[in-house]
N, C-alpha and C positions, 0 to 999 in steps of 0.2 A: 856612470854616476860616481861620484867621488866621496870618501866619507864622512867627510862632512854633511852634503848632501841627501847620501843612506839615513846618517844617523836623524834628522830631519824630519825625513821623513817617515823612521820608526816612530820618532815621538809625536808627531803630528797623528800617526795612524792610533795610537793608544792613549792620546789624548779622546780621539773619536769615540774607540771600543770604550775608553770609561765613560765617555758622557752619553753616547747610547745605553750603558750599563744603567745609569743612575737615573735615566729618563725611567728606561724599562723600568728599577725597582722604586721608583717613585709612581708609575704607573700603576704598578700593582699593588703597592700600599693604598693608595687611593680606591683601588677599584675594591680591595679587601673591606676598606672601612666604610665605602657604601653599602657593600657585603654586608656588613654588621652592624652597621647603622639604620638599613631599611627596615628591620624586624628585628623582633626576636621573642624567646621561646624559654619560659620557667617550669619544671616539675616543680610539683609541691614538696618532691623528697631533695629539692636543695637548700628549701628555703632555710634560712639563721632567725631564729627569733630570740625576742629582748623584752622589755617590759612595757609595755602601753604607755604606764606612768610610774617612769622609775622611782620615783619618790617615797612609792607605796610599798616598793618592793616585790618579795613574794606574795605581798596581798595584792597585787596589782596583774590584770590578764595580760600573757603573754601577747606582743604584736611582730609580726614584720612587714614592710615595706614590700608591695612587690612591684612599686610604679612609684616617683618619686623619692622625696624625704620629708616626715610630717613634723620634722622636726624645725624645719623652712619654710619660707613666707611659696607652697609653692604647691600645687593642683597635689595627690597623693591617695594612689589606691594601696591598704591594707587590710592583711589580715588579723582577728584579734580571737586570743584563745578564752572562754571563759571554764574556769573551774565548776563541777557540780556543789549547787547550791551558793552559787558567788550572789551579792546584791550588792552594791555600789551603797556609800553614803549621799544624800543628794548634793546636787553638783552641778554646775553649767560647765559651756563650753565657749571659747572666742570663736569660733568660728560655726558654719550651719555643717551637719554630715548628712549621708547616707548611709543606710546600712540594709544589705542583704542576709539570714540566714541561711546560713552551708549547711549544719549541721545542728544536732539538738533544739531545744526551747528557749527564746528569750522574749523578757519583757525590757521596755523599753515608756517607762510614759510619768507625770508628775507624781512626788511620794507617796499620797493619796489614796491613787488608783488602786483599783482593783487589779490584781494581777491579769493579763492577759497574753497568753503565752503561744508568741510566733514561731509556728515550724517552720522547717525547710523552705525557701524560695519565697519567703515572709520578704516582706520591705516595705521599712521607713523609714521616717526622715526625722530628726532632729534639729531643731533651728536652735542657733547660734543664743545666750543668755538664759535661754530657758531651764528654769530650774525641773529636775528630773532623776530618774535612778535607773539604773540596766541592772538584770538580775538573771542567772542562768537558772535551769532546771533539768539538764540530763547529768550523765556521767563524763559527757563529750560535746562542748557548745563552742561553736567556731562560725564565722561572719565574716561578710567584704564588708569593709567600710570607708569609705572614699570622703573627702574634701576637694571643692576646687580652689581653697586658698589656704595655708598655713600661718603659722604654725600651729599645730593640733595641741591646744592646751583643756588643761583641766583646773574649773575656778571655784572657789565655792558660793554656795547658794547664794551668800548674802552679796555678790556680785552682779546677780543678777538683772539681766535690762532686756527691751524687747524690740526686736526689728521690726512687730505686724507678719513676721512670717508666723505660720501654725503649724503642729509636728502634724503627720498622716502615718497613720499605721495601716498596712495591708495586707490582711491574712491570704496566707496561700491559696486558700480554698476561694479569694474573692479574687485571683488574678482573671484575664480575659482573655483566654487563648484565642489567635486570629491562625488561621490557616492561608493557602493561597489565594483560596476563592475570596478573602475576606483584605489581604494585604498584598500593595503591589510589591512587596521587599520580598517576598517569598516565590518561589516554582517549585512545584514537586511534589506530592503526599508526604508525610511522615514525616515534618519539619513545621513547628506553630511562633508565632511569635506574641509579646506579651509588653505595652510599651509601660513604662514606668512612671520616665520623666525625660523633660526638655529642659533648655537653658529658660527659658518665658512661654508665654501663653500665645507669641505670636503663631502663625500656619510654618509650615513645614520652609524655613529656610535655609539655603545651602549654606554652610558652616555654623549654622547654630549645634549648639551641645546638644543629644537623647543620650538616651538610657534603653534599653531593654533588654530580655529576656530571650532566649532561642532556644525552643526543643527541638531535640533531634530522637525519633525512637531509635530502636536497637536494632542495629544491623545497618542504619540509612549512612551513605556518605555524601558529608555536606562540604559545600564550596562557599566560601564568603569571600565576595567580593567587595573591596571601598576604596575609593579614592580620597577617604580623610586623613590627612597629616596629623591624626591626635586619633589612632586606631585603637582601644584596648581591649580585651576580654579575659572572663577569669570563668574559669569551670565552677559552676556552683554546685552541680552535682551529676553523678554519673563518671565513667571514663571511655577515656578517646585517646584514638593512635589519628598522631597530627605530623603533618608534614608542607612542606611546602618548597617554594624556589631555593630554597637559602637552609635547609634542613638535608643532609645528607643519607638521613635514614628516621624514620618513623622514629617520633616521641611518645611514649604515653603519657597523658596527662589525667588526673582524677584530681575530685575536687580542692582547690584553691590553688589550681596550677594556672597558670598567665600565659598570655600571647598579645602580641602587639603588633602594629606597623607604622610606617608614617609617610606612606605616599600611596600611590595607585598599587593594591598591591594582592593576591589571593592565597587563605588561610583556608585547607582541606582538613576537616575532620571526618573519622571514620568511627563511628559511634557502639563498641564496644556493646554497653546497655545505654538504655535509656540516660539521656545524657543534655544538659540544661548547661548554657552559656550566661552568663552576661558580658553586653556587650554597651562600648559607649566610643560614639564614634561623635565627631565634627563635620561629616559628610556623606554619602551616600554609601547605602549598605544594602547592597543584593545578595540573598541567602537562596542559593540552590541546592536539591538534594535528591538522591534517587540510592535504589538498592543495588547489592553490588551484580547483580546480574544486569543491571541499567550501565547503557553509557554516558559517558559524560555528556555525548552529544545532544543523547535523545533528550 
């Protein structure tokens, strides 16, 4: 071989070894950012929080964002902190919410009313125009509160208009816990489920929006399975060591810590104490659970 030739076909061979190179690390970026695009995974000890309605300032409850931006025309699950003894001025809103109690008492209803004070695992709904006032009552009052469209504003009363939607308050004590013998989404003792709400009042259709609620007692380790592209859950109360495909070692999460997915995908909690999800999927959601002496199989 002559050198011209050699040289040739050195640079011929390390043209190869880089474009194998850039294959491979173009592979592995790829493979990395389905890695981290499939799921993922929030303690409540990371979250940044800001002001609900910066306008108000420090009169206004802490919030953060732990899904979306509610600052954007765009779906958005957060958290919102209230001060003891906080009351709102009345006030609508552009858009409808939901709202779960995590923590401490809140009222939620027209200026009127009678106080009526939601504990833990409380949920209602607030539609969109409706004039209204939220008002805390412990030393520590904290909520999920979700939209499916933004921007999350605050308007005052005399803007007030009405869609025919109606707000629903529902005290803890009137939730409806379903066990397995009662739900086909459940297997296992010691795991209930509790449904909230759907996207419409039609029967059970695949990619329609729910809502619900998942208890897991203390000690059980639960498996959720879904194949929805729009998976989310937030700890309402209790804590859990969470793990899964894409988790390298056990998380703890306690309440208002997040988890998500967005394809066929399984989220393992291991239920610490007594310990209450919510969860709001777009498609099918199987909840199994068994003690840690159970296998997974059984």
């Amino acid at each position: 071989m002559n050198n011209t030739t050699h040289r040739a076909s050195l640079v011929l061979t390390s043209f190869l070894l880089a474009g194998s190179l850039l294959i491979a690390t173009a592979s592995f970026n790829a493979t990395a950012e389905n890695h981290e695009s499939n799921s993922s995974v929030v303690s409540s000890a990371e979250l940044q929080w800001g002001y609900l309605n910066p306008l108000r300032g420090d009169q206004s409850p802490a919030a953060t964002d732990l899904w979306g931006d509610r600052a954007k025309n765009q779906a958005t699950g957060m958290l919102v902190k209230f001060k003891e003894g906080f009351s709102s001025p009345p006030h609508i809103h552009n858009i409808t919410y939901r709202g779960i109690v995590i923590e401490g008492l809140l009222h939620n209803d027209t200026p009127s009313a009678e106080h009526m004070w939601l504990p833990s695992l409380s949920f209602w709904t607030q539609p969109a125009g409706h004039n209204h006032i939220t008002a805390a009552n412990r030393k520590a009052n904290l909520i999920y509160l979700e939209i499916d469209s933004g921007p999350y504003l605050v308007k005052p009363p005399e803007a007030e208009f009405d869609t025919n939607e109606r707000p629903i308050n529902v005290h803890a004590s009137n939730l409806i816990w379903l066990n397995e013998n009662d739900s086909e989404l459940l297997k296992g003792d010691g795991v209930e489920i509790a449904h909230l709400w759907q996207k419409s009042d039609l029967p059970d259709i695949k990619g329609e929006l729910k809502g619900y609620l998942v208890k897991f007692a203390k000690g059980k380790k639960g498996h959720i399975f879904t194949t929805a592209k729009d998976f989310k859950s937030v700890i309402i109360k209790g804590k859990a060591n969470y793990d899964s495909k894409n988790t390298d070692t056990a998380v703890v999460l306690e309440a208002g810590s997040f988890f998500s997915s967005k394809s066929s995908f399984s989220h393992n909690i291991n239920a610490n104490e007594e310990t209450v999800l919510y969860i709001r999927a777009n498609d099918t959601v199987s909840i199994m659970a068994h003690s840690d002496s159970t296998s997974e199989s059984e």
